[in-house]
VEXZA-467779 format. One record per residue (C-alpha): residue number from 0; residue in one letter; x, y, z. Coordinates in steps of 0.2 Angstrom, whole numbers, m for minus. Example, Ala and Ser with C-alpha at 12.3 -4.5 7.8 and 13.67 -1.06 7.14 Angstrom:
// residues 2
+-----+----+-------+-------+-------+
!   i ! aa !     x !     y !     z !
+-----+----+-------+-------+-------+
!   0 !  A !    62 !   m22 !    39 !
!   1 !  S !    68 !    m5 !    36 !
+-----+----+-------+-------+-------+
***
This chain:
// residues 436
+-----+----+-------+-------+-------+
!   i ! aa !     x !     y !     z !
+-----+----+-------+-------+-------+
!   0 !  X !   161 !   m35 !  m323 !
!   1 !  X !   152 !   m22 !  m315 !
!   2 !  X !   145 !   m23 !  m298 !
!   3 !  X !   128 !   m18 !  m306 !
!   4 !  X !   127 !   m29 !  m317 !
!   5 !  X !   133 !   m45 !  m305 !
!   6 !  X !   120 !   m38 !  m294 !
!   7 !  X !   106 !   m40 !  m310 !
!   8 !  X !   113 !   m57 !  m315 !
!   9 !  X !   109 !   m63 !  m297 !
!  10 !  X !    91 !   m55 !  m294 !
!  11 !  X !    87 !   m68 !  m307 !
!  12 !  X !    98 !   m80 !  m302 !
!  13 !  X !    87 !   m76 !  m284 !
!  14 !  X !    72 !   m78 !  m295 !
!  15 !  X !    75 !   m96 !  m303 !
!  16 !  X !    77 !  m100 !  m283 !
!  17 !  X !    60 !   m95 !  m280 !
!  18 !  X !    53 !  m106 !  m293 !
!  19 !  X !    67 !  m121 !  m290 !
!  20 !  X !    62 !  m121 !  m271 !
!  21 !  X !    42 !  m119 !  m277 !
!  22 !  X !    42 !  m133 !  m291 !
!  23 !  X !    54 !  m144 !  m281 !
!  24 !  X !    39 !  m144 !  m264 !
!  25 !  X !    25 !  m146 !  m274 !
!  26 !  X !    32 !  m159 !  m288 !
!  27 !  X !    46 !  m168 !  m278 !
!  28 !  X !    54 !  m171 !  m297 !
!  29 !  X !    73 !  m165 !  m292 !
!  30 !  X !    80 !  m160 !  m275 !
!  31 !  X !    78 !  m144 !  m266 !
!  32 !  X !    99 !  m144 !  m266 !
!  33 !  X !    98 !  m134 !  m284 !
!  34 !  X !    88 !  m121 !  m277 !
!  35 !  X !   104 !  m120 !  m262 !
!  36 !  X !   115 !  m119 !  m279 !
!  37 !  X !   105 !  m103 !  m284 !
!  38 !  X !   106 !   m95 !  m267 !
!  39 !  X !   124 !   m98 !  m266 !
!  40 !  X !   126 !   m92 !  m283 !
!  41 !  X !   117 !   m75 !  m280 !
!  42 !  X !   128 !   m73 !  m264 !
!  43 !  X !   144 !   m76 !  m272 !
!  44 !  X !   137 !   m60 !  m285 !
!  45 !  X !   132 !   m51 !  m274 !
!  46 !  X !   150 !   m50 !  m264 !
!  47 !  X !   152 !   m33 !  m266 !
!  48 !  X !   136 !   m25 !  m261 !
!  49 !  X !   140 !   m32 !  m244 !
!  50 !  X !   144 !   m22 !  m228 !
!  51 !  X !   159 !   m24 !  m219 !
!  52 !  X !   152 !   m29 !  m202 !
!  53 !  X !   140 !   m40 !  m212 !
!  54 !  X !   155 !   m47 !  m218 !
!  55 !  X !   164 !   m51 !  m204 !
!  56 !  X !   149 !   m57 !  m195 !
!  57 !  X !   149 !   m70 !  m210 !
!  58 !  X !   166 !   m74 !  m210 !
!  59 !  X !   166 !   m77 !  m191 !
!  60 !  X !   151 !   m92 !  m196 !
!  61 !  X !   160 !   m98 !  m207 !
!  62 !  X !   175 !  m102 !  m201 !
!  63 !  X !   167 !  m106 !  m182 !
!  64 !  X !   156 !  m120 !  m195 !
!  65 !  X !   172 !  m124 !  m205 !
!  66 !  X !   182 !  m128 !  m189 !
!  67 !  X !   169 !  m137 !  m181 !
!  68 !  X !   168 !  m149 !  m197 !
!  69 !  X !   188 !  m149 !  m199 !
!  70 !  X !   187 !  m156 !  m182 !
!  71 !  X !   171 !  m168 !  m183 !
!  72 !  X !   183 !  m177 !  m199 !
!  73 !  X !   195 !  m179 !  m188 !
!  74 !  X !   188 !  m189 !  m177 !
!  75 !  X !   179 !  m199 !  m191 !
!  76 !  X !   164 !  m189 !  m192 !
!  77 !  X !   155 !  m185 !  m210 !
!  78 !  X !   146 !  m169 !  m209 !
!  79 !  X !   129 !  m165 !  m218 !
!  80 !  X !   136 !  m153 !  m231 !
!  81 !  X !   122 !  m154 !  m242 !
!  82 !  X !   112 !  m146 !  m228 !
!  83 !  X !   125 !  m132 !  m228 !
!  84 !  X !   119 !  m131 !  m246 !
!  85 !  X !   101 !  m130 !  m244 !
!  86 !  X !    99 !  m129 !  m226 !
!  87 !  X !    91 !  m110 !  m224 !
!  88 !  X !    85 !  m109 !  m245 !
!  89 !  X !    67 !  m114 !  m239 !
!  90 !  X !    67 !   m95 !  m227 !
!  91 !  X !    76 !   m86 !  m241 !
!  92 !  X !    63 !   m91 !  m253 !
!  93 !  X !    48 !   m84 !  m242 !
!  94 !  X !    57 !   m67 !  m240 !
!  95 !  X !    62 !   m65 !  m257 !
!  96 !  X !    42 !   m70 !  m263 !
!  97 !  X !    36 !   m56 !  m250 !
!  98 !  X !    48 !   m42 !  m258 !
!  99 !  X !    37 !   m42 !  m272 !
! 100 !  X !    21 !   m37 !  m262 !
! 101 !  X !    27 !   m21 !  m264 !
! 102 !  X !    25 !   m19 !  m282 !
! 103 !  X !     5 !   m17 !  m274 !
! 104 !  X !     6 !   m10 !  m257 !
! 105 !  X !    15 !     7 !  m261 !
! 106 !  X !     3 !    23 !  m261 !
! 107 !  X !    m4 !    27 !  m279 !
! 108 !  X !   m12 !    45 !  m276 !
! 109 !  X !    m1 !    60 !  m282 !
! 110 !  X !     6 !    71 !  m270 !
! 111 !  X !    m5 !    82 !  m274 !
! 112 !  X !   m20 !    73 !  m270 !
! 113 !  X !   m13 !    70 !  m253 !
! 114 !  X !   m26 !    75 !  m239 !
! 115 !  X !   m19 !    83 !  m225 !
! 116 !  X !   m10 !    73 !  m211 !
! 117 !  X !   m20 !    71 !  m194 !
! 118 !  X !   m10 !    79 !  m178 !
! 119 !  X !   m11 !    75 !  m160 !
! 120 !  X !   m14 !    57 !  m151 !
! 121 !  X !   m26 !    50 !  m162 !
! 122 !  X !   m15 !    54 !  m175 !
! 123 !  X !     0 !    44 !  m166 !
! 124 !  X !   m13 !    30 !  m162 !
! 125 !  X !   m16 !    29 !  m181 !
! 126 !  X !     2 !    27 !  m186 !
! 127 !  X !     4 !    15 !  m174 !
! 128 !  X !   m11 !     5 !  m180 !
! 129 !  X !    m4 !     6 !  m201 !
! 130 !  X !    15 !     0 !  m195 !
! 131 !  X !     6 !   m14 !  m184 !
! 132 !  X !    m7 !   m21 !  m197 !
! 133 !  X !     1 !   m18 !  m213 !
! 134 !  X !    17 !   m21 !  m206 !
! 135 !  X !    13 !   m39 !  m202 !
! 136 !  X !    13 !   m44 !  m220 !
! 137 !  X !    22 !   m28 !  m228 !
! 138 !  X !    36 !   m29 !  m218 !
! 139 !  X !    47 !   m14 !  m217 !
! 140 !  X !    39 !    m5 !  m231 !
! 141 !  X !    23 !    m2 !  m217 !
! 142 !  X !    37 !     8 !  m208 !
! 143 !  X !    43 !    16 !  m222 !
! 144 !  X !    29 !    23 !  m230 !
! 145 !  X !    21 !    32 !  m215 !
! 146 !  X !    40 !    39 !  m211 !
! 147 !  X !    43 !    44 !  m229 !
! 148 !  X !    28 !    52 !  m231 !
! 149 !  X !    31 !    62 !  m211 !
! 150 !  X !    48 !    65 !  m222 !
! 151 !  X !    38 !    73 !  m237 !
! 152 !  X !    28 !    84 !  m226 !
! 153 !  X !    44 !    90 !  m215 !
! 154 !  X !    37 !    83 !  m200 !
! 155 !  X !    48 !    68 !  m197 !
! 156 !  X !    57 !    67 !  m181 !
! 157 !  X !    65 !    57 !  m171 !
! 158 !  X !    50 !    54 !  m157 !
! 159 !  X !    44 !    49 !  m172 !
! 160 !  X !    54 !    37 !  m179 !
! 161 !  X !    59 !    29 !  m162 !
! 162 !  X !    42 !    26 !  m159 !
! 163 !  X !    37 !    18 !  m175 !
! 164 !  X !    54 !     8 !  m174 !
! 165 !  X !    45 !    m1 !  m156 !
! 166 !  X !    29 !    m4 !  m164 !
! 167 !  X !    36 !   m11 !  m181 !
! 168 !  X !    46 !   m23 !  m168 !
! 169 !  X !    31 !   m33 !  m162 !
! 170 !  X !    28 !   m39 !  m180 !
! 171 !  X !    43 !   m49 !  m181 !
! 172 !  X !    36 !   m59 !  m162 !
! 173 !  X !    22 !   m66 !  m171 !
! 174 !  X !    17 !   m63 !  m190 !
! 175 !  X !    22 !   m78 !  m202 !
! 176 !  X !    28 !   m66 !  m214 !
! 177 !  X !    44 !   m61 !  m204 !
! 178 !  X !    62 !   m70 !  m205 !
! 179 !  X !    62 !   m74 !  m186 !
! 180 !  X !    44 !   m86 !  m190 !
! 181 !  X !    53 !   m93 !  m205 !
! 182 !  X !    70 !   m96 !  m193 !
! 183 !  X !    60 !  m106 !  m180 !
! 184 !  X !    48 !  m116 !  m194 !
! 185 !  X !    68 !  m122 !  m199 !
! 186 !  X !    77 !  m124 !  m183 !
! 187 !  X !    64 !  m129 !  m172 !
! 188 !  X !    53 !  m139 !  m187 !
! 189 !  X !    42 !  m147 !  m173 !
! 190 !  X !    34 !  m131 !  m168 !
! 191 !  X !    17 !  m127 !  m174 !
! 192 !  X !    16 !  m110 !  m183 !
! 193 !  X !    m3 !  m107 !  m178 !
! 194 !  X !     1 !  m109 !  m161 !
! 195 !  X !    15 !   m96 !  m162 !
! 196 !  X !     4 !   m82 !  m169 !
! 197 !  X !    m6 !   m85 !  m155 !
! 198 !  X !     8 !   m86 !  m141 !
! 199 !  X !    14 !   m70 !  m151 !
! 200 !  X !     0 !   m60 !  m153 !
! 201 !  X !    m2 !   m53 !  m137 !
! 202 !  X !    17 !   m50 !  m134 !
! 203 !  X !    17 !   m39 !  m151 !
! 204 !  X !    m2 !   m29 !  m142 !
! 205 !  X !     7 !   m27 !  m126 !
! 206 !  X !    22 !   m20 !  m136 !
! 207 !  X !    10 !    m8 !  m144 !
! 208 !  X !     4 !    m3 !  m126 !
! 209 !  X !    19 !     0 !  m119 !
! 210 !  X !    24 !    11 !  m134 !
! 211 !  X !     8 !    20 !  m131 !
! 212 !  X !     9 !    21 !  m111 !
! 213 !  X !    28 !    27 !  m113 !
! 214 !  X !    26 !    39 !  m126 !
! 215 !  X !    10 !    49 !  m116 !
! 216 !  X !    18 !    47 !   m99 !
! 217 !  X !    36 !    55 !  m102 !
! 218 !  X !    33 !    64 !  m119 !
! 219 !  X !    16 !    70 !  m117 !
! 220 !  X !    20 !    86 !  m128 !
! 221 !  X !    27 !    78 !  m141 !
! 222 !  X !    14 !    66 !  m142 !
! 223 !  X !     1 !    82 !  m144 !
! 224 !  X !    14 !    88 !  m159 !
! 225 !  X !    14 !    72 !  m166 !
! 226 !  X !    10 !    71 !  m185 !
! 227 !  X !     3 !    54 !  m192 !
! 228 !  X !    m4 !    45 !  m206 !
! 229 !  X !   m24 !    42 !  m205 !
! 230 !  X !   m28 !    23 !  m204 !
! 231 !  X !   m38 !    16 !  m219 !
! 232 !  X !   m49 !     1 !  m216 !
! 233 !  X !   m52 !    m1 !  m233 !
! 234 !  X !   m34 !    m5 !  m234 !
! 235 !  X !   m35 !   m21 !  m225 !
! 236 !  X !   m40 !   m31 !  m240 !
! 237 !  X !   m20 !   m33 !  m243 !
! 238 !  X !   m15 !   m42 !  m228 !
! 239 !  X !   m32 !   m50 !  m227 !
! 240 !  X !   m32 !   m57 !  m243 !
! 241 !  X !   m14 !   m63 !  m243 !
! 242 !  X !   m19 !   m72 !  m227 !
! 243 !  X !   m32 !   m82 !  m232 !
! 244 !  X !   m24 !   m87 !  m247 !
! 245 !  X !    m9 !   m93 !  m236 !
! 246 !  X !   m18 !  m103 !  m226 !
! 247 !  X !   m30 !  m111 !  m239 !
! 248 !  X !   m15 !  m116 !  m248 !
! 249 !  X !    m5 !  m121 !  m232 !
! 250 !  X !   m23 !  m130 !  m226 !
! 251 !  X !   m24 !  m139 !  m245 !
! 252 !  X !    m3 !  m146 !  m244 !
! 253 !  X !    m9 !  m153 !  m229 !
! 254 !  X !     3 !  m142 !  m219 !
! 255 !  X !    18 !  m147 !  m227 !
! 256 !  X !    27 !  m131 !  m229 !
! 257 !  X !    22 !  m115 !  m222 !
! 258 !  X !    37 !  m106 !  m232 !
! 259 !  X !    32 !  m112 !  m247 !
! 260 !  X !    13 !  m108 !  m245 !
! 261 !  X !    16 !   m89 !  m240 !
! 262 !  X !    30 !   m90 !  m257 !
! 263 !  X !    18 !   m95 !  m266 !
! 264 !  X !     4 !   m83 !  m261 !
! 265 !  X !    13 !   m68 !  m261 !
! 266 !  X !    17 !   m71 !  m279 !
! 267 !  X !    m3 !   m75 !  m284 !
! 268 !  X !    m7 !   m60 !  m274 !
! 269 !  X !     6 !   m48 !  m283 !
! 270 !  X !     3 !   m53 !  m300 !
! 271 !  X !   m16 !   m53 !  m299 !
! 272 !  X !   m16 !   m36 !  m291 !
! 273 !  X !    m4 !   m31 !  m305 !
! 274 !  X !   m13 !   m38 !  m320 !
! 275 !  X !   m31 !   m31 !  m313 !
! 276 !  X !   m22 !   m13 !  m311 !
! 277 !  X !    m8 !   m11 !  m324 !
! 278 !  X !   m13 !   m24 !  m338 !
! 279 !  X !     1 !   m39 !  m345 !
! 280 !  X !    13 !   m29 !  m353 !
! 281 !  X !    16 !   m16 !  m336 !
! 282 !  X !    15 !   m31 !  m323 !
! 283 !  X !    29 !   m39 !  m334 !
! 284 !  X !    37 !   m23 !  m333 !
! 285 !  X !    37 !   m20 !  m313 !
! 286 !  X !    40 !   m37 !  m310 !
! 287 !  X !    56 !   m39 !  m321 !
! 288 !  X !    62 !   m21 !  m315 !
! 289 !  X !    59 !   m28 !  m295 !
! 290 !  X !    69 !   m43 !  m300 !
! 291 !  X !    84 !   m35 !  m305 !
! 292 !  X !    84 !   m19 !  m293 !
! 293 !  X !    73 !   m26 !  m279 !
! 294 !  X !    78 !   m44 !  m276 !
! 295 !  X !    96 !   m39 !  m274 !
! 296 !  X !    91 !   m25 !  m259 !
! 297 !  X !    93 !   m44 !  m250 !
! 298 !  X !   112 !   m49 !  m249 !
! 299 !  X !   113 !   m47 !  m232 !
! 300 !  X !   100 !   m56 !  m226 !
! 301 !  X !   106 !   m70 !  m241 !
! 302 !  X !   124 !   m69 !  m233 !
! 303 !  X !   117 !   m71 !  m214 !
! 304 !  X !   104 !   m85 !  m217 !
! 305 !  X !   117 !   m97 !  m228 !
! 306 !  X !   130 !   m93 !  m217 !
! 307 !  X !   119 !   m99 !  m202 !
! 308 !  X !   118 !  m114 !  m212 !
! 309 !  X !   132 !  m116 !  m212 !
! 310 !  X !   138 !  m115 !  m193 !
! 311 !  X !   123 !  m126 !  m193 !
! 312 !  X !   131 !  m140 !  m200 !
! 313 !  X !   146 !  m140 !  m193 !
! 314 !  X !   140 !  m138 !  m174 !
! 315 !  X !   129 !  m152 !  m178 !
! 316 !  X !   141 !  m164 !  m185 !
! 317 !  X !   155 !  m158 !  m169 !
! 318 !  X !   139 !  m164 !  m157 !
! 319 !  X !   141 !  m180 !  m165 !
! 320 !  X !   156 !  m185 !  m163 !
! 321 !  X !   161 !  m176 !  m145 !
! 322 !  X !   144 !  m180 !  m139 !
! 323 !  X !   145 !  m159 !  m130 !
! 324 !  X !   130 !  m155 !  m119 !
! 325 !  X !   125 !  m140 !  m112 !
! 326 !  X !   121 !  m139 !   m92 !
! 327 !  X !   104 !  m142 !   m91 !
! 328 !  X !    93 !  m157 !   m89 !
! 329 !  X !    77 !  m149 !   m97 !
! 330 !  X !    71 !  m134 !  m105 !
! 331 !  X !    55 !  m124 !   m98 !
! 332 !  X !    52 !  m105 !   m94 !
! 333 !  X !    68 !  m102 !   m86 !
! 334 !  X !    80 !  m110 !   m96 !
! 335 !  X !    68 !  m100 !  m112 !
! 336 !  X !    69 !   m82 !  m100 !
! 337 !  X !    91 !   m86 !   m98 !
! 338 !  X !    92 !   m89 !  m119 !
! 339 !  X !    81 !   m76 !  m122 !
! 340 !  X !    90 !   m66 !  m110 !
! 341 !  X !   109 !   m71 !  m121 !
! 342 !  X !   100 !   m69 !  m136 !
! 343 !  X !    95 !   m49 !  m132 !
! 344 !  X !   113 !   m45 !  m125 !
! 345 !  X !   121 !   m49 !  m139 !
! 346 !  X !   108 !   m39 !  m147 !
! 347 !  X !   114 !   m25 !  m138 !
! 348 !  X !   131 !   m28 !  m145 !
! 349 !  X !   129 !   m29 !  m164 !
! 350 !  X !   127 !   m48 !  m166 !
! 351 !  X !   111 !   m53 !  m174 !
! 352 !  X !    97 !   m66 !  m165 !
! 353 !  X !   101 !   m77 !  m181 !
! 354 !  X !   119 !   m81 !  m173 !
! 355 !  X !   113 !   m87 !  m156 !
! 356 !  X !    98 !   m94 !  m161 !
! 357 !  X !   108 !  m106 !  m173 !
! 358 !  X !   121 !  m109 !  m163 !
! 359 !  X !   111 !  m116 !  m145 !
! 360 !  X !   101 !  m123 !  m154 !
! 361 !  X !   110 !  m143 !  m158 !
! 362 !  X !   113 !  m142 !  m140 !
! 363 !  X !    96 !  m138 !  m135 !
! 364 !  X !    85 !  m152 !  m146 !
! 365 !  X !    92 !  m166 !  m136 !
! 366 !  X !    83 !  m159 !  m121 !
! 367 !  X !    69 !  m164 !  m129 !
! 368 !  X !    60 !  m144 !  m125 !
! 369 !  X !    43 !  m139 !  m129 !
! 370 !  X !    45 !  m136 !  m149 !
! 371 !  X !    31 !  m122 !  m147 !
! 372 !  X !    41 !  m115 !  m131 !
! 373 !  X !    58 !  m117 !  m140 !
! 374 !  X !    48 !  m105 !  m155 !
! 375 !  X !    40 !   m92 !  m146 !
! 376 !  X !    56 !   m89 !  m137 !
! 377 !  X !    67 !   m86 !  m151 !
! 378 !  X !    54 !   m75 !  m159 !
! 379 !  X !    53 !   m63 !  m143 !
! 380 !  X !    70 !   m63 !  m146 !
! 381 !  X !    70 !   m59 !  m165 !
! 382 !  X !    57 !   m45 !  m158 !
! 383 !  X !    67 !   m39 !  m146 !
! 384 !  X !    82 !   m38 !  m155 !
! 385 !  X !    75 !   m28 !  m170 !
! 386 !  X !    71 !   m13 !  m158 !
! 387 !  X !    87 !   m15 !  m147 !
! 388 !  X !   101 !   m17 !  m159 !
! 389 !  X !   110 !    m5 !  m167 !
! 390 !  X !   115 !   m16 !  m181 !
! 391 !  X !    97 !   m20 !  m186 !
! 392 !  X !    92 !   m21 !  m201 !
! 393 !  X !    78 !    m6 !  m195 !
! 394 !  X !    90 !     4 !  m188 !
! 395 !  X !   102 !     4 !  m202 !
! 396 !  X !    89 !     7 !  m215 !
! 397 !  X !    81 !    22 !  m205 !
! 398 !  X !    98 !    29 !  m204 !
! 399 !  X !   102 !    27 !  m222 !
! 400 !  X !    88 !    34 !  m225 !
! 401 !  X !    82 !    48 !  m212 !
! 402 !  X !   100 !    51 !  m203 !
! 403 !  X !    94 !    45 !  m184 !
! 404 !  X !   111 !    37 !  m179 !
! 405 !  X !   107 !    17 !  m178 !
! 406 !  X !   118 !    18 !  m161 !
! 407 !  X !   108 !    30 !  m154 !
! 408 !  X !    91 !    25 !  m159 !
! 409 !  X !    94 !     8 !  m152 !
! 410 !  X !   101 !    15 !  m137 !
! 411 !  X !    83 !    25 !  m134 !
! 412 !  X !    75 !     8 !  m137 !
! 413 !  X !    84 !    m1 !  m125 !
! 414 !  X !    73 !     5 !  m108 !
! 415 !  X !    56 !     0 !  m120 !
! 416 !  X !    67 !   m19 !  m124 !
! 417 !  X !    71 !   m18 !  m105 !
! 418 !  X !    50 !   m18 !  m101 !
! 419 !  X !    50 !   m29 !  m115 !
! 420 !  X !    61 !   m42 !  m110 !
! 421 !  X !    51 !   m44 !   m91 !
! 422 !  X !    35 !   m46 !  m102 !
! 423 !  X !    40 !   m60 !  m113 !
! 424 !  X !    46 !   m68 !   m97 !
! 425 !  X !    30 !   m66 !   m88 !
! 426 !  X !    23 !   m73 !  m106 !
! 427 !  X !    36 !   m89 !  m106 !
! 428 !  X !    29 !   m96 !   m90 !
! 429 !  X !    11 !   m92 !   m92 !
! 430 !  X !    14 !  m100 !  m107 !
! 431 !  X !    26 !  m115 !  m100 !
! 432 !  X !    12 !  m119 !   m85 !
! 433 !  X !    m5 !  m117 !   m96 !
! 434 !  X !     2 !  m122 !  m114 !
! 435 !  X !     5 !  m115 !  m131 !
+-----+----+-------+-------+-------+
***
């Protein structure tokens, strides 16, 4: 069987996950396991669309889970495998419901009706300002349509993209709409996600500052040359929207799950959009095309978040039996600013926040820490490690699809990550002394 086709078998196969994990929260009528089922079904079809350092990144989870577990059975431990199963479904859902806002958020006009793109520092300031607002509920496609368009126009560069690369970062350290929010909500499931956005918030602003104050203090010229896309308030009804009807639904389940609610919105908000604009018959269409070419576009995250699962399981139950503790007696801004610090190193090398985070974390809960503390540092992290990496996700996709070398984008990142990194510090003990 072609690898096409596996890859349209398991967009459905992704889709009858979405509604599993949906039906199975609201109704409670069967487990949550068979949505796991689906998403390790997808993965096992979607083999071949994986990269090769994707893969070995998994392979190394796996068999670092496996052995763990080998080893808990021999000293008579019984490891959770049905949270290998489902452990991480619950995050893949939300990310998978979010892909389809973008059957509503991409630009209608024709290029021809294009107006003509702003230049200069306010024109910088706006492209900022679209990648920061839209992309808090948009995701990468906030990044993507302001650099396609600078791509369309022949003024892309890479000033350009290395400074929408930073901004874009700061979405992840706060919005509920990102990967690293649904990470924490599952590995740190005490931590509340309105207090996060709040302990986040001013992480991603100073970001955006720093961005600014770097880019008009040692690239003044290119900053005058810069060509942007003008910032449309009236386009705020999309991320506006989608928030309130996240939050009424997540306010109505009486905060039983956040993932599930922003699932669930994203959907209503999409096929409502769709119906208004396109009519039945053409939202039917989009929707069905986005399942079998869109919902694919995910194996790597698919592959990364079951096989953190599966580490999961197998560090917990070797916890169990060996009774292994780190060397610390509690967890508070220093401890957070010395993870936080391991988790943006191995950034630096190619290994994803998602590997770190689940693997300190079962030695970390037993301290008892801050749950809200715990979650803002793993999502400065997840920030810090989009911009730094030159295995992230960004990077990749931007060198796919512009040619800026992933290595050395991140690289010109890493003395932005550097300020960064002293900020969310600074951050962790204001926040440690005066609460989050």
């Amino acid at each position: 069987m072609s690898t096409s086709l596996l890859s349209r078998l398991a967009g459905f196969v992704l889709a009858a996950m979405i509604v599993l994990t949906i039906v199975s929260s609201i109704t409670g009528l069967f487990s949550s396991a068979f949505a796991g089922a689906a998403s390790w079904i997808a993965a096992a079809l979607l083999l071949g669309r994986v990269s090769t350092v994707q893969r070995i990144q998994v392979i190394v989870m796996v068999g670092v889970g496996s052995i763990a577990a080998g080893y808990a059975i021999s000293r008579g431990g019984t490891p959770d495998l049905l949270s290998a199963l489902d452990k991480n479904h619950g995050l893949i859902t939300m990310l998978a419901s979010i892909s389809f806002l973008r059957l509503i958020s991409l630009p209608r006009n024709s290029a021809t009706e294009r107006p003509a793109l702003p230049v200069g520092h306010s024109a910088m300031v706006q492209s900022f300002l679209n990648v920061a607002v839209f992309g808090a509920v948009i995701n990468m496609t906030s990044a993507l349509l302001v650099l396609d368009r600078l791509q369309v126009e022949k003024s892309l560069n890479r000033f350009s993209t290395k400074t929408i690369s930073r901004v874009f970062s700061g979405c992840s350290g706060w919005s509920p709409f990102y990967g690293g929010m649904a990470v924490v909500v599952v590995y740190v499931a005490a931590s509340d996600v309105s207090r996060l956005i709040l302990g986040g918030l001013p992480f991603a602003v100073i970001g955006f500052a720093v961005t600014w104050a770097m880019a008009v203090t040692f690239e003044r010229e290119r900053v005058d040359q810069f060509v942007g896309v003008a910032f449309d308030v009236r386009n705020l009804w999309l991320p506006a929207t989608l928030a309130a009807i996240v939050f009424s639904l997540y306010l109505a389940s009486d905060g039983s799950s956040i993932l599930v609610s922003i699932a669930i919105g994203a959907l209503l908000l999409t096929f409502a959009v769709l119906l208004i604009r396109e009519g039945a018959a053409n939202t039917v269409r989009h929707v069905a095309s986005h399942i079998r070419e869109g919902l694919p576009m995910m194996s790597g995250e698919l592959y990364l978040f079951l096989a953190a699962g599966f580490l999961a399981m197998g560090l917990a139950a070797l916890l169990e039996v060996t009774g292994l503790k780190i060397p610390l007696d509690n967890f508070g801004a220093s401890s957070a600013a010395w993870v936080l610090g391991a988790i943006v190193v191995l950034s630096m090398i190619g290994i994803h926040p998602l590997i770190p985070i689940s693997t300190v974390t079962p030695f970390l809960l037993p301290l008892e820490p801050s749950p809200n503390l715990l979650g803002i540092t793993y999502l400065f992290g997840w920030s810090l490690g989009t911009s730094g990496s030159w295995l992230s996700g960004t990077h990749l996709i931007f060198q796919g699809r512009y040619g800026v070398p992933s290595w050395s984008a991140a690289v010109k990142n890493w003395p932005f990550m550097g300020v960064m990194f002293v900020v969310a510090v600074i951050l962790l003990h204001v926040y440690e002394r005066y609460g989050i």
